[in-house]
C-alpha positions as CSV (number, residue, x, y, z in Angstrom):
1,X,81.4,19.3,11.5
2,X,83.3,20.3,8.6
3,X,83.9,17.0,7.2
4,X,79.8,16.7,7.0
5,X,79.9,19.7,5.3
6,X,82.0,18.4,2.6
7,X,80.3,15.5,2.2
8,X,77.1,17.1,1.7
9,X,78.7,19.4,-0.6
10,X,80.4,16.6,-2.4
11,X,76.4,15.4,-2.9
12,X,75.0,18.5,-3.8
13,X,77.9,18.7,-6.8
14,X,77.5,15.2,-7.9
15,X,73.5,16.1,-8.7
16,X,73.9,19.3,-10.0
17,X,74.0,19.9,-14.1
18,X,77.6,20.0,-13.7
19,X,77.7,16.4,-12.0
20,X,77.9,12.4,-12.7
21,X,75.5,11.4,-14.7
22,X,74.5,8.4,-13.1
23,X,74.4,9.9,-10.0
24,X,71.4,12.5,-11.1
25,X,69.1,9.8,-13.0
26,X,69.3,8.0,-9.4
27,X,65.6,8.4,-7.9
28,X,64.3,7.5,-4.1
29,X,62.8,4.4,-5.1
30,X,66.1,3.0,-6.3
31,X,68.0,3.1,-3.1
32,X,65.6,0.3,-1.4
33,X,68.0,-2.3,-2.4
34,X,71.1,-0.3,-2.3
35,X,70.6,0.2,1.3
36,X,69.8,-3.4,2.2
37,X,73.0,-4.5,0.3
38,X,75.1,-1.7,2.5
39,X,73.0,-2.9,5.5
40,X,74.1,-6.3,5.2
41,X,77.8,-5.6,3.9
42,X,77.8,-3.8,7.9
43,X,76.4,-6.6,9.5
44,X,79.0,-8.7,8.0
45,X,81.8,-6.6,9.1
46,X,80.3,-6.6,12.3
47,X,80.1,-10.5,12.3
48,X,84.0,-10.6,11.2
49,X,84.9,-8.1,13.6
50,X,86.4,-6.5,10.8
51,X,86.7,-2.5,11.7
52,X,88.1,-1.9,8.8
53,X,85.4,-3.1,6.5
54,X,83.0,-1.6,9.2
55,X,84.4,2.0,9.0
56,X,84.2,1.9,5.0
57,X,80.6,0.3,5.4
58,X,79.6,2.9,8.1
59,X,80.6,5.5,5.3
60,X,78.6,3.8,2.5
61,X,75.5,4.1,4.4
62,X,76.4,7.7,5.5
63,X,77.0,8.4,2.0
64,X,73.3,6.5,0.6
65,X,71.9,8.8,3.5
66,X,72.9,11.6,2.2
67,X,71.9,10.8,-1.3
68,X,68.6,10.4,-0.6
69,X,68.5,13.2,1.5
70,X,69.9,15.1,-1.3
71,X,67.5,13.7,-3.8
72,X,64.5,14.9,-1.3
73,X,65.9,18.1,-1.6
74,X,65.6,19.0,-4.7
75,X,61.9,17.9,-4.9
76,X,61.3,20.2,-2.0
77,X,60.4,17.3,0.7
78,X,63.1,17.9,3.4
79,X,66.7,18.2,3.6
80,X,69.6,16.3,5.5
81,X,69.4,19.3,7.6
82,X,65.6,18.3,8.7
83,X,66.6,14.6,9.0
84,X,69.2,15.8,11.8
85,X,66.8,18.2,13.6
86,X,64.3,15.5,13.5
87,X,66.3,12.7,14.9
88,X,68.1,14.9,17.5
89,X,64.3,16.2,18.8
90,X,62.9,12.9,18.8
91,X,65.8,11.3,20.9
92,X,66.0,14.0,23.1
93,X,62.4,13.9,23.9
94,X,62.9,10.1,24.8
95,X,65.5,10.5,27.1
96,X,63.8,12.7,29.9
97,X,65.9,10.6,32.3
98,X,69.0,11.6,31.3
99,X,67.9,15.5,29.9
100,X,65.3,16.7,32.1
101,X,64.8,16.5,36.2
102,X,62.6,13.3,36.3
103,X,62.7,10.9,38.7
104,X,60.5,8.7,37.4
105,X,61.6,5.0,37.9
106,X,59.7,3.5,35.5
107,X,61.6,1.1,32.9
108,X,63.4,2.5,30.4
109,X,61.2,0.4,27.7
110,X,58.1,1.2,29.3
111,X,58.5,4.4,29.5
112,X,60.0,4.6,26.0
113,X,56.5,3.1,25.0
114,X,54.5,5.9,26.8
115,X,56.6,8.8,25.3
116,X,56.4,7.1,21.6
117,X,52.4,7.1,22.7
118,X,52.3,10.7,23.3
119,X,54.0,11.8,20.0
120,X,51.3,9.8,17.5
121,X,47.7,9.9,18.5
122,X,47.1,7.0,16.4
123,X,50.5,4.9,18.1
124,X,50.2,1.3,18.2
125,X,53.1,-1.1,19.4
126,X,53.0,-3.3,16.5
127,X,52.2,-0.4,13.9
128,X,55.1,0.7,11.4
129,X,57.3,-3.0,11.7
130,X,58.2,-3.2,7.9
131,X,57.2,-6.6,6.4
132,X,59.7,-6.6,4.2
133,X,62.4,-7.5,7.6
134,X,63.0,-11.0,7.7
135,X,60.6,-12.9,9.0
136,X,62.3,-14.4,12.1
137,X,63.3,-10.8,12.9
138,X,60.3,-9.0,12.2
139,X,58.9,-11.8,15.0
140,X,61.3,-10.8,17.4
141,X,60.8,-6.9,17.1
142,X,56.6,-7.9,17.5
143,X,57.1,-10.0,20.4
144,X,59.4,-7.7,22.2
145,X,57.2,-4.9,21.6
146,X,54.0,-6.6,22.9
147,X,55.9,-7.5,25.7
148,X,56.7,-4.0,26.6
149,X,52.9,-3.5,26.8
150,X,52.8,-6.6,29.2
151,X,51.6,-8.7,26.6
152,X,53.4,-11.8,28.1
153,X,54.2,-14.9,29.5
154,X,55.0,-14.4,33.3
155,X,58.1,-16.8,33.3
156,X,60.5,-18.9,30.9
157,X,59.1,-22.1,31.8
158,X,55.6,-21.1,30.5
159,X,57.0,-20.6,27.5
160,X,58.7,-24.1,27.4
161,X,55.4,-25.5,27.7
162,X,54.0,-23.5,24.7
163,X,57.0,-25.1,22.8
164,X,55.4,-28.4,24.0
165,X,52.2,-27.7,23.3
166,X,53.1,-26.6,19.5
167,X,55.0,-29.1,18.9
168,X,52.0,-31.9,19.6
169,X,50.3,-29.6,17.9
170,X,52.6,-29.8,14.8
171,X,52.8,-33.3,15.1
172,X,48.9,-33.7,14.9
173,X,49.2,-32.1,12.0
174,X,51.6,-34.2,10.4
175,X,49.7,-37.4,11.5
176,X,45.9,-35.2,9.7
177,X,48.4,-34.9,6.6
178,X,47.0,-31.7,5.8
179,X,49.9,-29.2,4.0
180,X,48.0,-26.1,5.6
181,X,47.7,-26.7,8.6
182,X,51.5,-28.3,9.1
183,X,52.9,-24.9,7.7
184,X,50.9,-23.0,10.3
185,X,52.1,-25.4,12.9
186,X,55.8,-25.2,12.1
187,X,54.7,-21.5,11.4
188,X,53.3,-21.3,15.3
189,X,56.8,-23.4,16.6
190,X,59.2,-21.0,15.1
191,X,57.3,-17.5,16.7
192,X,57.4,-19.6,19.8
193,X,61.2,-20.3,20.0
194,X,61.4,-16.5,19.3
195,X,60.1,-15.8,22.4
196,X,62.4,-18.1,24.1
197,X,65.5,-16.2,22.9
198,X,64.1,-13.3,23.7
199,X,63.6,-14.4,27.4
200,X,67.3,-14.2,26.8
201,X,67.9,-11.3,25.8
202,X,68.9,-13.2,22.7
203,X,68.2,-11.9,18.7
204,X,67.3,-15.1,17.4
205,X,68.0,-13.6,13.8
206,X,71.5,-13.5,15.2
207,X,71.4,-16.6,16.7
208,X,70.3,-17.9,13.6
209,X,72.7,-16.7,11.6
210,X,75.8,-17.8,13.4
211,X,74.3,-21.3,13.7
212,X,74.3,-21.0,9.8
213,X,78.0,-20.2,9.6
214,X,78.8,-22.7,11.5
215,X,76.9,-25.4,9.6
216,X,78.8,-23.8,6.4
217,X,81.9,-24.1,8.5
218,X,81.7,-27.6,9.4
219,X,80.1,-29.2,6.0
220,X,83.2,-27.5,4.5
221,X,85.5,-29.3,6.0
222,X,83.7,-32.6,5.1
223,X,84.1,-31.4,1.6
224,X,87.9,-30.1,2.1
225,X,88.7,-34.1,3.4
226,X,86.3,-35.8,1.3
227,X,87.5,-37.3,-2.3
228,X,83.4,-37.4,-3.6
229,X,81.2,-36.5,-1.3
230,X,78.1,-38.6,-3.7
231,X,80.6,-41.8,-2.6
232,X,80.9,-41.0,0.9
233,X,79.1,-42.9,3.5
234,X,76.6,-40.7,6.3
235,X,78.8,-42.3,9.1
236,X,82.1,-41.2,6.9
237,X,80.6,-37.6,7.1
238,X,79.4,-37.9,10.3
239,X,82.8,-38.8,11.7
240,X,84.4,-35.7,9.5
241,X,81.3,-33.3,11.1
242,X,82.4,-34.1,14.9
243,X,86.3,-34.3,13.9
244,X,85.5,-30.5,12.7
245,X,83.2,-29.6,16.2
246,X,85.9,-30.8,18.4
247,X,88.5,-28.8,16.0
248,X,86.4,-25.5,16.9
249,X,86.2,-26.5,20.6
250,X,89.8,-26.5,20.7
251,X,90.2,-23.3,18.9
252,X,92.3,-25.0,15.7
């Protein structure tokens, strides 16, 4: 694609002893929080459903992609060219269904599972989950992937009583008093109601997330109708919270 081409190009440029100097003091190391911020500026246009924002986001990543593609280049490593072969090899390996003549009918995630398998010899479900993704996510991605291994709870409902059973548990550990053992508790709740959401199909990060908004949402306009919210009574607030719920229910 010739637009690729330019970009690349555009890279190469900005790096060589002709180019930005900014641009060529940039090392790989530097990008790690680049790319969350461009990561999260996508997932907020996503969240807005603004495709404006989302194409110009798309295009900041593409570009930080590039750059440290670039970057590797130089110091021999691999080039944007090898990122490409290896992602186009590695996804067309994984799709036998659709590229090759099998008729296996195994599920798509199992199967996905066996063919990551045969590529590492040392392939683990839960190996390579960054622990820097946030923690409720980084749950998710572990409990979906033990799941693909049958690593499970057979229904919903035996989940529910797991919920149950933590949350005696955490409560024990309020009445023991012990700090420890109450975060573990809460610690034990929270990777439990991941599992719920993922009965549902549901990313609880996401879940999370809009639940968060919402609060934001709503508390703001207690604060856009209060005069001092220090003065204000919990049943004034109250009253302003549900007056906002109903507001959103309606669509105003």
């Amino acid at each position: 694609m010739e637009e690729f081409s330019k970009l690349v190009q555009l890279m190469e440029t900005l790096r060589s002893d002709a180019g930005c100097p900014w641009d060529k003091k940039q090392t790989v190391g530097q990008f790690k929080t680049f790319l969350l911020e461009e990561v999260y500026e996508t997932i907020d246009a996503i969240e807005t459903s603004n495709y404006t924002a989302l194409r110009e986001e798309l295009g900041d990543l593409l570009f930080h992609i590039i750059f440290i593609a670039q970057i590797c280049k130089e110091g021999r490593l691999f080039d944007i060219t090898d990122v490409i072969n290896g992602i186009y090899t590695k996804m067309y390996n994984r799709h036998p269904h659709v590229f090759g003549n099998t008729t296996d009918d195994t599920p798509i995630e199992i199967r996905w599972e066996d063919l990551k398998k045969a590529e590492k010899k040392d392939y683990s479900p839960l190996a390579n989950i960054p622990r820097i993704v946030p923690a409720l996510l980084r749950s998710y991605i572990i409990t979906r992937r033990a799941a693909r291994v049958g690593f499970d709870w057979p229904r919903l409902e035996d989940v529910y009583e797991k919920m149950t059973e933590e949350l005696e548990e955490l409560k024990k550990a309020e009445e023991s008093g012990d700090a420890q053992s109450i975060r573990e508790e809460i610690g034990d709740l929270l990777f439990t109601i991941v599992n719920i959401a993922r009965f549902h199909d549901i990313d609880p990060e996401d879940a999370l997330r809009s639940t968060s908004n919402k609060f934001i949402r709503r508390f703001q306009h207690i604060e856009n109708n209060t005069k001092n919210l220090s003065n204000s009574t919990l049943s004034d607030m109250d009253k302003l919270w549900n007056e906002a719920k109903d507001m959103e229910k309606k669509g105003q």
